[in-house]
C-alpha positions in Angstrom: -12.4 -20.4 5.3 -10.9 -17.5 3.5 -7.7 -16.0 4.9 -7.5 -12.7 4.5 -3.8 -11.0 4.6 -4.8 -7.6 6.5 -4.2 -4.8 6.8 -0.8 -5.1 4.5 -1.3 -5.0 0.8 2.1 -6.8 0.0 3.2 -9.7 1.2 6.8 -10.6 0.7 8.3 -14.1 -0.1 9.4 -15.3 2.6 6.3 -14.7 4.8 4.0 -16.5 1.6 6.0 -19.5 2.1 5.7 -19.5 5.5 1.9 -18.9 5.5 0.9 -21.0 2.4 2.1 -24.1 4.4 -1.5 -23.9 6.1 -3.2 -21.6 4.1 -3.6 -21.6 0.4 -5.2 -19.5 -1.4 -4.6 -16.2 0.7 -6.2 -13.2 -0.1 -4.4 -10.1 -0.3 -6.5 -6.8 -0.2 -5.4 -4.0 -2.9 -6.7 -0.6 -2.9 -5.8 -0.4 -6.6 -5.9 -2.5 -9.4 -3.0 -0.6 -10.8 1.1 -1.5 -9.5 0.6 -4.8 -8.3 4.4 -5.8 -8.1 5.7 -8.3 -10.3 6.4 -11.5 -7.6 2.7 -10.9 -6.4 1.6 -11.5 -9.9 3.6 -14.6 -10.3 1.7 -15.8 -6.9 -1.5 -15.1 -8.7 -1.3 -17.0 -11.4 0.5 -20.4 -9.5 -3.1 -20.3 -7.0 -0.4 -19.3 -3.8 -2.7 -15.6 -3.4 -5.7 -14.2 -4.8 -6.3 -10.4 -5.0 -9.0 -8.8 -3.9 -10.3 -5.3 -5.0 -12.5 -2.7 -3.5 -15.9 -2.6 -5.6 -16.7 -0.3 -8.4 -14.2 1.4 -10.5 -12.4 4.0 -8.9 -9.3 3.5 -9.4 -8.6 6.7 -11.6 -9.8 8.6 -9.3 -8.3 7.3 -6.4 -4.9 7.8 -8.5 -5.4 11.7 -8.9 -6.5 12.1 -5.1 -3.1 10.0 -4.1 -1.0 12.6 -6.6 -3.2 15.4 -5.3 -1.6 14.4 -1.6 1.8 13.9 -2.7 2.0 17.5 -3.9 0.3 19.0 -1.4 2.6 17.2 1.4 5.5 18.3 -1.2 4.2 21.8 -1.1 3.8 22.1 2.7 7.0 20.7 3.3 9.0 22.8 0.9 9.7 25.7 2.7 10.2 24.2 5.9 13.8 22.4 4.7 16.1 25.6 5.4 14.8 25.7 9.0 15.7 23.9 12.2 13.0 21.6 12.9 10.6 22.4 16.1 13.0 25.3 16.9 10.9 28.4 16.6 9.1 31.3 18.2 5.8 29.0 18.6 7.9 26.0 19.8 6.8 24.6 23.4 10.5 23.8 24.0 
């Protein structure tokens, strides 16, 4: 059996300890192989959790789409942080 840590993609200490009492390894799904925090490589390499990445390698590209979203939520929210929110002619309330 292969326990699978989902849907979360970090798992912090003190849930691992409590969790590797039954289960050891436990796999952790990332969508990236790229910022894998520092305490879940330590876990890695003492056999406590095993990573798991999505096949192929897409992991540039998912990058750009993630900074593509970023801006654009930046962009749509700019102009929107002078006004009072959901106070407006096309407000319900």
């Amino acid at each position: 059996m292969k326990p699978v840590y989902f849907p979360f993609t970090h798992i912090s200490e003190d849930i691992l300890k409590k969790i590797s009492v039954c289960f050891r390894p436990l796999f952790v799904l990332q969508p990236l192989g790229l910022n894998i925090s520092g305490d879940m490589e330590k876990w890695v390499e003492s056999g406590l959790i095993e990573m798991r990445l999505p096949a192929g390698d897409d992991d540039g590209r998912l990058e750009v789409m993630l900074k593509d979203y970023q801006r654009g939520q930046t962009a749509y929210l700019n102009p929107l942080m002078d006004e009072v929110p959901f106070f407006n002619d096309t407000s319900v309330s």
